[in-house]
DRENTORKOL-3810 file (N, C-alpha, C; in nm, 4 decimals):
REM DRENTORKOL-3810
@n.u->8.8413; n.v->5.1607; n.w->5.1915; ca.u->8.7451; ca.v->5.1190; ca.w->5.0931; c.u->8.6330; c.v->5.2231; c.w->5.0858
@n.u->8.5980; n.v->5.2568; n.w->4.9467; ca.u->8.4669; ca.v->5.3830; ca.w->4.9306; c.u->8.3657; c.v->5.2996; c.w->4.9553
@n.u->8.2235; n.v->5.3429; n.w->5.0238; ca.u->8.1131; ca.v->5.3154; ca.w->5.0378; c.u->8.0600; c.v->5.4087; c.w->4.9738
@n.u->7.9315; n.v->5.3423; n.w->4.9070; ca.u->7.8141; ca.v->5.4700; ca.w->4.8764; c.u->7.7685; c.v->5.5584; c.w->5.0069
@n.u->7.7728; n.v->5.6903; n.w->4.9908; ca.u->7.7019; ca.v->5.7327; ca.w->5.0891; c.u->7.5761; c.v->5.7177; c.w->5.1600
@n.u->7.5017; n.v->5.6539; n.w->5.1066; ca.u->7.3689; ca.v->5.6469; ca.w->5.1426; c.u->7.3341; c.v->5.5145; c.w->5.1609
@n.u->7.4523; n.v->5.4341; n.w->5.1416; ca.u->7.4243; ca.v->5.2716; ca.w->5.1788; c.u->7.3833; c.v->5.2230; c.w->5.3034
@n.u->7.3418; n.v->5.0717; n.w->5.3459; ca.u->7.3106; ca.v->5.0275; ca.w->5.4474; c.u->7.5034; c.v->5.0516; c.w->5.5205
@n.u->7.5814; n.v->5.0488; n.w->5.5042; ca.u->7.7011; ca.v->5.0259; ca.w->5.5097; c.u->7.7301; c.v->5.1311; c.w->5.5823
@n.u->7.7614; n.v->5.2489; n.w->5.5066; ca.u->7.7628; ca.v->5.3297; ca.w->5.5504; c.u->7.6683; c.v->5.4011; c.w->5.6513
@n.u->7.5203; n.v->5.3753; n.w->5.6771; ca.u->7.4990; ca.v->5.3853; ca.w->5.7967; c.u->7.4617; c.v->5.3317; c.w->5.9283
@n.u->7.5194; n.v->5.1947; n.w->5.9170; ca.u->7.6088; ca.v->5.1489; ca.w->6.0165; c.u->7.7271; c.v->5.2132; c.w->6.0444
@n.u->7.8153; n.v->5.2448; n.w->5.9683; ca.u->7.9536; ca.v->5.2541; ca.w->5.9909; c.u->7.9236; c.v->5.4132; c.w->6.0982
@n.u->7.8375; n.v->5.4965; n.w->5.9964; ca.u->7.8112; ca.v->5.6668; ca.w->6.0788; c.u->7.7049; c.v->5.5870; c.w->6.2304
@n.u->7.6314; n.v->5.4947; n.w->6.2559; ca.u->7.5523; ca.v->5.5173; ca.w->6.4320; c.u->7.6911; c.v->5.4224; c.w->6.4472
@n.u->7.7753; n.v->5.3580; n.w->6.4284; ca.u->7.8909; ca.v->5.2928; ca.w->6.5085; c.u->7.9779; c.v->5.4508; c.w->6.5795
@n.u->7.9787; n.v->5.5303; n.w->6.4576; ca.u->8.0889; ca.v->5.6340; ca.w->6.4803; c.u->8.0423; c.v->5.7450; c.w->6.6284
@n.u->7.8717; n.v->5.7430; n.w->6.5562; ca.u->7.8042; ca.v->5.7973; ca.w->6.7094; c.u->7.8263; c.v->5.7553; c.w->6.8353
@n.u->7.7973; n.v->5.6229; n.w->6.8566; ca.u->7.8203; ca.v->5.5795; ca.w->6.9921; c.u->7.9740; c.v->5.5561; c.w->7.0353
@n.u->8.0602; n.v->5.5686; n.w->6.9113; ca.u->8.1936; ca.v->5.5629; ca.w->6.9711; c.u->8.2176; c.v->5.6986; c.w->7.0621
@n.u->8.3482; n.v->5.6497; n.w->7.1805; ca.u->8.3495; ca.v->5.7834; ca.w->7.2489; c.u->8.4528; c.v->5.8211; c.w->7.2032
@n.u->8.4641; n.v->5.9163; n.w->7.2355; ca.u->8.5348; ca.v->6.0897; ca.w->7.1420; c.u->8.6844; c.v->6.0447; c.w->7.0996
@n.u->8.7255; n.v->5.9695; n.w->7.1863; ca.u->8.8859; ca.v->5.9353; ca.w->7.1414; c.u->8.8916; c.v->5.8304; c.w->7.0414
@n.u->8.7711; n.v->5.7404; n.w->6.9964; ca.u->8.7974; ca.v->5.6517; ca.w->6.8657; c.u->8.7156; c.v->5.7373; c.w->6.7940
@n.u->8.6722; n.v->5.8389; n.w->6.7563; ca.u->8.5665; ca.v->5.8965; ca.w->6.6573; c.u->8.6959; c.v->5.9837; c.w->6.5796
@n.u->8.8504; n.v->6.0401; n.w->6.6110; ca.u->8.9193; ca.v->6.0916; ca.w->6.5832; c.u->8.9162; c.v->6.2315; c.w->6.5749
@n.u->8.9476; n.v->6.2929; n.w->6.5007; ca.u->8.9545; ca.v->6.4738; ca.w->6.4992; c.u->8.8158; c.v->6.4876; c.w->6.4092
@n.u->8.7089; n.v->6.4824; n.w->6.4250; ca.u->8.6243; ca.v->6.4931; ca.w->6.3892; c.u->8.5950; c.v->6.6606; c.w->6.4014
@n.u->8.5497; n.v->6.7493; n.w->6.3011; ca.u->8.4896; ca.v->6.8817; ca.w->6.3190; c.u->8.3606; c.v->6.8810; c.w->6.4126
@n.u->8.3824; n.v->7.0008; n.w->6.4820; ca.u->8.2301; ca.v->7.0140; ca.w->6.5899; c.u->8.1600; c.v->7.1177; c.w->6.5239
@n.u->8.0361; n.v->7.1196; n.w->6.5228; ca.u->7.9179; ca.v->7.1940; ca.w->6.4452; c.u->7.9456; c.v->7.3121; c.w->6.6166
@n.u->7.9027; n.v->7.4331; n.w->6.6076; ca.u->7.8922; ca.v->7.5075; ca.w->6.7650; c.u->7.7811; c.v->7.4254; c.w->6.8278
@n.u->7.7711; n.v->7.3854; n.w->6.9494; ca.u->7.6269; ca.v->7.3270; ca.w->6.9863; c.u->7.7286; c.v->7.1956; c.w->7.0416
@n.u->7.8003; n.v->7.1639; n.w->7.0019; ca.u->7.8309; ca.v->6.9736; ca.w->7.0145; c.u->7.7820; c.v->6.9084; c.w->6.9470
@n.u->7.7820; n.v->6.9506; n.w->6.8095; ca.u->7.7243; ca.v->6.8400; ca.w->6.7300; c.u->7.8260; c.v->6.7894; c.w->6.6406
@n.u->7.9062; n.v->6.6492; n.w->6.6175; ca.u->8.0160; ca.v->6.6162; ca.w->6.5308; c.u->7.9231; c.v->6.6330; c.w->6.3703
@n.u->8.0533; n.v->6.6420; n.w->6.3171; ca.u->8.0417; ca.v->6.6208; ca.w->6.1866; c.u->8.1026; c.v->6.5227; c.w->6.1167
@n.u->8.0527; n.v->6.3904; n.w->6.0763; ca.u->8.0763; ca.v->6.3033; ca.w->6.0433; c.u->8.1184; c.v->6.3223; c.w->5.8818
@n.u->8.2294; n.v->6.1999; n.w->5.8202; ca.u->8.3453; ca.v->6.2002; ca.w->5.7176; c.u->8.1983; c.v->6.2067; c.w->5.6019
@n.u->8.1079; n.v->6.1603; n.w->5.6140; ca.u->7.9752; ca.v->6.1707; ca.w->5.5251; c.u->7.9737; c.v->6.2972; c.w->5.4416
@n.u->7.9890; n.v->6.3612; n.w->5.5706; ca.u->7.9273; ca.v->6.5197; ca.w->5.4830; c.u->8.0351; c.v->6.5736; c.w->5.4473
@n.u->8.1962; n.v->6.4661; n.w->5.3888; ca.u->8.2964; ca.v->6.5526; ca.w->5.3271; c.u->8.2568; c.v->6.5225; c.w->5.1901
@n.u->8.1711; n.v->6.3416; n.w->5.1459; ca.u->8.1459; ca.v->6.3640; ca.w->5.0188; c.u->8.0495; c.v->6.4462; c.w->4.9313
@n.u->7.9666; n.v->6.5310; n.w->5.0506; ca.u->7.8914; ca.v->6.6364; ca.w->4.9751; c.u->7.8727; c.v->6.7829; c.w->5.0127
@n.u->7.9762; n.v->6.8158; n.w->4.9480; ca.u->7.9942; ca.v->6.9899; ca.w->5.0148; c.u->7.9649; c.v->7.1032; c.w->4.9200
@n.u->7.8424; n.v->7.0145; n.w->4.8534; ca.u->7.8131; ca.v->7.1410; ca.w->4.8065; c.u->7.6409; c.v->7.1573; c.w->4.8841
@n.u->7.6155; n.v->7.3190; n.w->4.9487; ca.u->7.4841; ca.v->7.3050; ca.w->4.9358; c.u->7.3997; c.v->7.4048; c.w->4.8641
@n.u->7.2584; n.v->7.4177; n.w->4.8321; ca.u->7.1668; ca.v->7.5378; ca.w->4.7626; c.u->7.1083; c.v->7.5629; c.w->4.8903
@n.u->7.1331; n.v->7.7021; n.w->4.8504; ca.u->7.0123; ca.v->7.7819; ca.w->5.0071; c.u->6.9118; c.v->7.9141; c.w->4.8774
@n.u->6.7615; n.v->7.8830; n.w->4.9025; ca.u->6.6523; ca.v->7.9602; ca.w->4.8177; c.u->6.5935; c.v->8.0409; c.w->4.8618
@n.u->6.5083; n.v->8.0977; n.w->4.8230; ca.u->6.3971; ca.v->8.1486; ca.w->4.8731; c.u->6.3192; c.v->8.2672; c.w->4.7685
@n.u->6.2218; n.v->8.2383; n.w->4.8221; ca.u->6.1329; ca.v->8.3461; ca.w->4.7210; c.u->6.1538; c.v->8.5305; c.w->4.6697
@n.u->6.1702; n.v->8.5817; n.w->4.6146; ca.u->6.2283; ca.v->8.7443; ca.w->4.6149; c.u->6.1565; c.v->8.8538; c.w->4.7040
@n.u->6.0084; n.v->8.7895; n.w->4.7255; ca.u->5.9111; ca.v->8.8549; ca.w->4.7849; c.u->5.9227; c.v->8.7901; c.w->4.9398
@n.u->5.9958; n.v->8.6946; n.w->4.9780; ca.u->6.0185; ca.v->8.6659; ca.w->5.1176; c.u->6.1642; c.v->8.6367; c.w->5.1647
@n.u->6.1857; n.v->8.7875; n.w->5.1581; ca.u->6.3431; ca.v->8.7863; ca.w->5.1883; c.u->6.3557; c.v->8.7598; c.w->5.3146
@n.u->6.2608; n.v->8.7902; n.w->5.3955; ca.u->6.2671; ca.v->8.7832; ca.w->5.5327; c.u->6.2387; c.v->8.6309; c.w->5.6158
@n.u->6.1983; n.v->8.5521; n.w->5.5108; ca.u->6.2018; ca.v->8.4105; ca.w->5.5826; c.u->6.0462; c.v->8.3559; c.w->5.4693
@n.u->6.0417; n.v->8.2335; n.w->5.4839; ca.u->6.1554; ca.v->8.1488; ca.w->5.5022; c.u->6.2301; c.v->8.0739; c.w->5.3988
@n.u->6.3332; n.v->8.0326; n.w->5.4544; ca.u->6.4063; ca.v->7.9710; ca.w->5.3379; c.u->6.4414; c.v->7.8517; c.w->5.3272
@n.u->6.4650; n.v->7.8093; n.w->5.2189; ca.u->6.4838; ca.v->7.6307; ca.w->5.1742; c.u->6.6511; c.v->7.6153; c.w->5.2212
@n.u->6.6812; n.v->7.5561; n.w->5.2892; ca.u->6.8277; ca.v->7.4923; ca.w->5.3305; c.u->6.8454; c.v->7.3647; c.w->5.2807
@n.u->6.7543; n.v->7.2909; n.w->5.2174; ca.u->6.8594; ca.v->7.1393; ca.w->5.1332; c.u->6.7234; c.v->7.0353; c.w->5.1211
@n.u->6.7174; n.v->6.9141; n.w->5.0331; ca.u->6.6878; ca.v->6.8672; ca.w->4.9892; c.u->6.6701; c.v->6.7341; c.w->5.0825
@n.u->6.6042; n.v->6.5726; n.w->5.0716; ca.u->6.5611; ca.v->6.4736; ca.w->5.1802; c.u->6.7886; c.v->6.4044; c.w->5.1932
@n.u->6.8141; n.v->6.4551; n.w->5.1012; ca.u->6.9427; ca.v->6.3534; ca.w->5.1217; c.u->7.0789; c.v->6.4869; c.w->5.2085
@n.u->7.0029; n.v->6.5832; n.w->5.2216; ca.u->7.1044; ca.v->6.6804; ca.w->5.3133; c.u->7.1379; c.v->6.6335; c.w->5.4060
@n.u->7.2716; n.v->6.6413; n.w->5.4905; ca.u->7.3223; ca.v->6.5858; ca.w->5.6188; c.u->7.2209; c.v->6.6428; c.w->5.7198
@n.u->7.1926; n.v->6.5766; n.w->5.8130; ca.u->7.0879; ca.v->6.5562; ca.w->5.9181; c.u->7.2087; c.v->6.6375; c.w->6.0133
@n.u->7.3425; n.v->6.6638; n.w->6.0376; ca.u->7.3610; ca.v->6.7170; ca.w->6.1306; c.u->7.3568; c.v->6.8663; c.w->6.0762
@n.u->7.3912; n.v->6.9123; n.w->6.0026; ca.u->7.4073; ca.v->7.0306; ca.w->5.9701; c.u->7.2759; c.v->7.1265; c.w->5.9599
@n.u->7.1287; n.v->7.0410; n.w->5.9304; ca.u->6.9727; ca.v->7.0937; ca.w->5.9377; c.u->6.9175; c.v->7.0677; c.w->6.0478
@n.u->7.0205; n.v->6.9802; n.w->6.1176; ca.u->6.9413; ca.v->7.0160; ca.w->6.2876; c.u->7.0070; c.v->7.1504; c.w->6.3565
@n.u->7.1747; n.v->7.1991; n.w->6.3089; ca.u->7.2594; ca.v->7.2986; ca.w->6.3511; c.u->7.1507; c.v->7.4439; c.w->6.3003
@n.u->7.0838; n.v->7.4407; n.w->6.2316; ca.u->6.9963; ca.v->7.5439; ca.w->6.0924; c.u->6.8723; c.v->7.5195; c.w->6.1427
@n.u->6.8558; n.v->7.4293; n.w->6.2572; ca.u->6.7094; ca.v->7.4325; ca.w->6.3084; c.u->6.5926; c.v->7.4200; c.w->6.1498
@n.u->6.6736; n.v->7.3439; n.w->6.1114; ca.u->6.5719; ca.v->7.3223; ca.w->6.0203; c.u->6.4210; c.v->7.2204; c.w->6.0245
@n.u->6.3499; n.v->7.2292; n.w->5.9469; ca.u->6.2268; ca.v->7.1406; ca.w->5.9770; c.u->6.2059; c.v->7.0353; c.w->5.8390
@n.u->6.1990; n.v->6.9391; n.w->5.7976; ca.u->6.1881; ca.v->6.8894; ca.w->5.6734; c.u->6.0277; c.v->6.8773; c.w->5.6495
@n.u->6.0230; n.v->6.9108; n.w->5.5342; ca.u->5.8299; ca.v->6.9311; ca.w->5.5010; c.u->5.8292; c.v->6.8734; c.w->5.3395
@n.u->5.7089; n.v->6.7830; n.w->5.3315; ca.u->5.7297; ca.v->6.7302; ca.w->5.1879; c.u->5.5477; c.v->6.7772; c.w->5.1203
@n.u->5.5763; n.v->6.8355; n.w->5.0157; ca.u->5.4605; ca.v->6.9165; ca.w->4.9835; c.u->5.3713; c.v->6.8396; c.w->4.9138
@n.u->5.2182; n.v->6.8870; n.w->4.8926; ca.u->5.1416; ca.v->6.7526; ca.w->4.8647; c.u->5.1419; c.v->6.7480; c.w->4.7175
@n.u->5.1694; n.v->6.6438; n.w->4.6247; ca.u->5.2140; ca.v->6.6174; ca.w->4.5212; c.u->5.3129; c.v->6.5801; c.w->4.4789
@n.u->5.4319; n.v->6.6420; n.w->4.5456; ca.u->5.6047; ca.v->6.6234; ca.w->4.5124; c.u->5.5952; c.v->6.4960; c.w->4.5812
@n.u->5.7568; n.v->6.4006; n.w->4.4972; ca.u->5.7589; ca.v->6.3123; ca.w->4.5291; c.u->5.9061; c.v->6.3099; c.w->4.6116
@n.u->5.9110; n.v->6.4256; n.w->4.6566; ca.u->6.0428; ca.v->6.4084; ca.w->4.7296; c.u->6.0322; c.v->6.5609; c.w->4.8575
@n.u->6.1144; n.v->6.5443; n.w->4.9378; ca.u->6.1138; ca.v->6.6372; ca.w->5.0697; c.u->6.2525; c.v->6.7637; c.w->5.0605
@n.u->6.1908; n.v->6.8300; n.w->5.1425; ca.u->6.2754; ca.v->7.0130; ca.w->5.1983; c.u->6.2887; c.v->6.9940; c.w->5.3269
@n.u->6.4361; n.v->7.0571; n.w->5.3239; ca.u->6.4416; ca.v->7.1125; ca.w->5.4234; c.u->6.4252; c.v->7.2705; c.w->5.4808
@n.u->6.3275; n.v->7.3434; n.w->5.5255; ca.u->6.2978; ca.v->7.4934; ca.w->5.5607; c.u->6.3263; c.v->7.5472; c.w->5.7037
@n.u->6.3696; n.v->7.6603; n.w->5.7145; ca.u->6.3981; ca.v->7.7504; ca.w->5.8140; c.u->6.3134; c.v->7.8351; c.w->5.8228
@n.u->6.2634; n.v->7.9078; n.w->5.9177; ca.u->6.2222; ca.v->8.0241; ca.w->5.9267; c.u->6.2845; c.v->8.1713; c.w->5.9103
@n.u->6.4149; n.v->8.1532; n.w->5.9215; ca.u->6.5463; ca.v->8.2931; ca.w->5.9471; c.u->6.5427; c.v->8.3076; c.w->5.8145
@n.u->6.5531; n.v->8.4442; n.w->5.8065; ca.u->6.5604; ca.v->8.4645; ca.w->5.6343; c.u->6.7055; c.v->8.4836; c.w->5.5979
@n.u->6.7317; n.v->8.4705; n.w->5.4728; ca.u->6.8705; ca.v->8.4048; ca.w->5.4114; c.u->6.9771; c.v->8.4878; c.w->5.5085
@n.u->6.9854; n.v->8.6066; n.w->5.5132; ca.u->7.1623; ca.v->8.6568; ca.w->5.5562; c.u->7.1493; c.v->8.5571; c.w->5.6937
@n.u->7.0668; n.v->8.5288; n.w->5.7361; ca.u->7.1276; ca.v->8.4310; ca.w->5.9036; c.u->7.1580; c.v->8.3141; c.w->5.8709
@n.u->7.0996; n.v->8.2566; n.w->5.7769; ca.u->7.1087; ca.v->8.1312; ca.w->5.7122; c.u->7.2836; c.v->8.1134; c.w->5.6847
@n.u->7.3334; n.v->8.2400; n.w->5.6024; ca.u->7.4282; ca.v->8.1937; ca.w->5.5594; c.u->7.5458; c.v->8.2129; c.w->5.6542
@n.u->7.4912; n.v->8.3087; n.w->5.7564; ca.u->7.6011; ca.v->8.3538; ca.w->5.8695; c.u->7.6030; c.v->8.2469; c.w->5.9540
@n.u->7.5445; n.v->8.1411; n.w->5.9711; ca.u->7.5615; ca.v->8.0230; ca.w->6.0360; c.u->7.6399; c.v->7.8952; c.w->5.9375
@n.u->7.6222; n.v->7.9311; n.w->5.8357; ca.u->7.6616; ca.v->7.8355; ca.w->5.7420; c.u->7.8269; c.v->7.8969; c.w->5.7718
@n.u->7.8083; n.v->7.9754; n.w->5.7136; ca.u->7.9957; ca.v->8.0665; ca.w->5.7525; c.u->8.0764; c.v->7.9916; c.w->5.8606
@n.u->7.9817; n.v->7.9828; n.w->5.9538; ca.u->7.9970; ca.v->7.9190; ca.w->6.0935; c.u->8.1528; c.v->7.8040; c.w->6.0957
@n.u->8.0166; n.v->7.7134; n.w->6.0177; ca.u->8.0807; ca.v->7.5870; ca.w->6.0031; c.u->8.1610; c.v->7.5552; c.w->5.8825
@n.u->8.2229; n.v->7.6732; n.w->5.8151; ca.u->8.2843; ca.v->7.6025; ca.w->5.6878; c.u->8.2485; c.v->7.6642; c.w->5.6062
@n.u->8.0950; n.v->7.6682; n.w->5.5525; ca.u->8.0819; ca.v->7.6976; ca.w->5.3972; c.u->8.0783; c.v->7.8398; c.w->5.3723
@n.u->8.1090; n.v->7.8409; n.w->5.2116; ca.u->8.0979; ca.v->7.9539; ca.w->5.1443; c.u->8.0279; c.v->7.9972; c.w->5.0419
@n.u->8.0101; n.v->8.1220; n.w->5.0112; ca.u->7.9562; ca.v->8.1371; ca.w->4.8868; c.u->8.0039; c.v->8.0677; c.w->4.7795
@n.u->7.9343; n.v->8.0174; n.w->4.6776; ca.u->8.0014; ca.v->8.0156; ca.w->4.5736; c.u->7.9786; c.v->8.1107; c.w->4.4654
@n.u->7.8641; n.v->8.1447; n.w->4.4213; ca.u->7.7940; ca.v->8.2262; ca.w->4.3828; c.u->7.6595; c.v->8.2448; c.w->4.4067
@n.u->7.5449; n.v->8.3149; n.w->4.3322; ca.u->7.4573; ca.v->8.3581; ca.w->4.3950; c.u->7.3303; c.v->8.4234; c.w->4.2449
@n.u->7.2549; n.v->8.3569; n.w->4.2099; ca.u->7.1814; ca.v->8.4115; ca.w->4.0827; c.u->7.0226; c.v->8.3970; c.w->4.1389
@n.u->6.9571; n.v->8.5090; n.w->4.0570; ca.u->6.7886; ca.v->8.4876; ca.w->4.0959; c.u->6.7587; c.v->8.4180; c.w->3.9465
@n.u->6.6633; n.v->8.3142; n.w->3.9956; ca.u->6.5816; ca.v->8.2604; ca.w->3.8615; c.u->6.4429; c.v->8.2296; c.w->3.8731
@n.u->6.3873; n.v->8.3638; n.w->3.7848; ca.u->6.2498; ca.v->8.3383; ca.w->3.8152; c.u->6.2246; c.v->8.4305; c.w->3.9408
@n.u->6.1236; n.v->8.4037; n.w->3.9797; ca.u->6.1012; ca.v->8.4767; ca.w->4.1155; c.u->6.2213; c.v->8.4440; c.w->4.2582
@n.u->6.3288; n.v->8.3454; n.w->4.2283; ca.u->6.3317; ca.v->8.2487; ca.w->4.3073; c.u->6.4909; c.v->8.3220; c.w->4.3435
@n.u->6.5415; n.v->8.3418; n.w->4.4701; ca.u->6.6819; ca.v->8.3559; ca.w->4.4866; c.u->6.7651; c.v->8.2502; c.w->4.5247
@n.u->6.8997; n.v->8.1980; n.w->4.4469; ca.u->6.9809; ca.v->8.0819; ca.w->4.4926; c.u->7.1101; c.v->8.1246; c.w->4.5025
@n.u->7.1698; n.v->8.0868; n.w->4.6474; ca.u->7.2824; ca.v->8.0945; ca.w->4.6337; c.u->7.3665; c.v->7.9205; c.w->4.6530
@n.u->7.4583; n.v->7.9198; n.w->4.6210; ca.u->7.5805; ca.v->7.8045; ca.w->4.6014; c.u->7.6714; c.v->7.7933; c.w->4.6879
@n.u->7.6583; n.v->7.7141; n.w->4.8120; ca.u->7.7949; ca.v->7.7419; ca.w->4.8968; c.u->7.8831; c.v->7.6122; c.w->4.8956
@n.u->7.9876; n.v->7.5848; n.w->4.9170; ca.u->8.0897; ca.v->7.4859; ca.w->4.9058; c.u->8.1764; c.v->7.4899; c.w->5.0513
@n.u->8.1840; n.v->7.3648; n.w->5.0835; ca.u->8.2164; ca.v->7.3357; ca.w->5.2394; c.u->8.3716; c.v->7.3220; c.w->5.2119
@n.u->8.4618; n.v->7.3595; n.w->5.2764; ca.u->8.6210; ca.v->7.3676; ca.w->5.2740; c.u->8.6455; c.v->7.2438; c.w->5.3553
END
């Protein structure tokens, strides 16, 4: 049966899957570190990684308040919600090529890659 991802349902079903031990959680993918990757983050594989043209060197935006929590703790990411916006970031300090060489890591890829505005975005898609 599909659940919304972001339902009460579904996260029960993902802290049940946590505390299960390793032999009922199934072939689950490991992030490097020991961190599982839960069936969650197969319904959203796409992510945006940004950053400014003038701060190539850091830092950069890695995902939005509904990004998988395991993959922005793997990215050491920090979530920061700016004063006015009505919604939250996730930011790194590593400037993009490490960003994406960790992303590589675990799966994703480029998809493509365009500047708009001052702003650089690339598109990666999780296999």
């Amino acid at each position: 049966m599909w659940v919304f991802p972001h339902s009460a349902r579904s996260c029960q079903r993902n802290r049940k899957l946590e505390r299960a031990p390793s032999r009922l959680r199934g072939n689950l993918p490991v992030i490097p570190g020991g961190v599982a990757v839960h069936r969650l983050a197969a319904a959203m594989p796409y992510m945006l990684v940004s950053t400014q043209i003038r701060l190539e060197t850091g830092p950069t935006n890695v995902g939005d308040e509904y990004s998988d929590p395991a993959v922005m703790n793997y990215l050491g990411a920090r979530k920061t919600s700016m004063l006015g916006n009505n919604f939250s970031e996730y930011h790194v300090d590593d400037p993009p090529r490490l960003v994406l060489d960790k992303l590589e890591k675990i799966g994703f890829r480029v998809m493509s890659m365009t500047g708009v505005g001052q702003t650089l975005v690339w598109c990666l898609h999780k296999e």
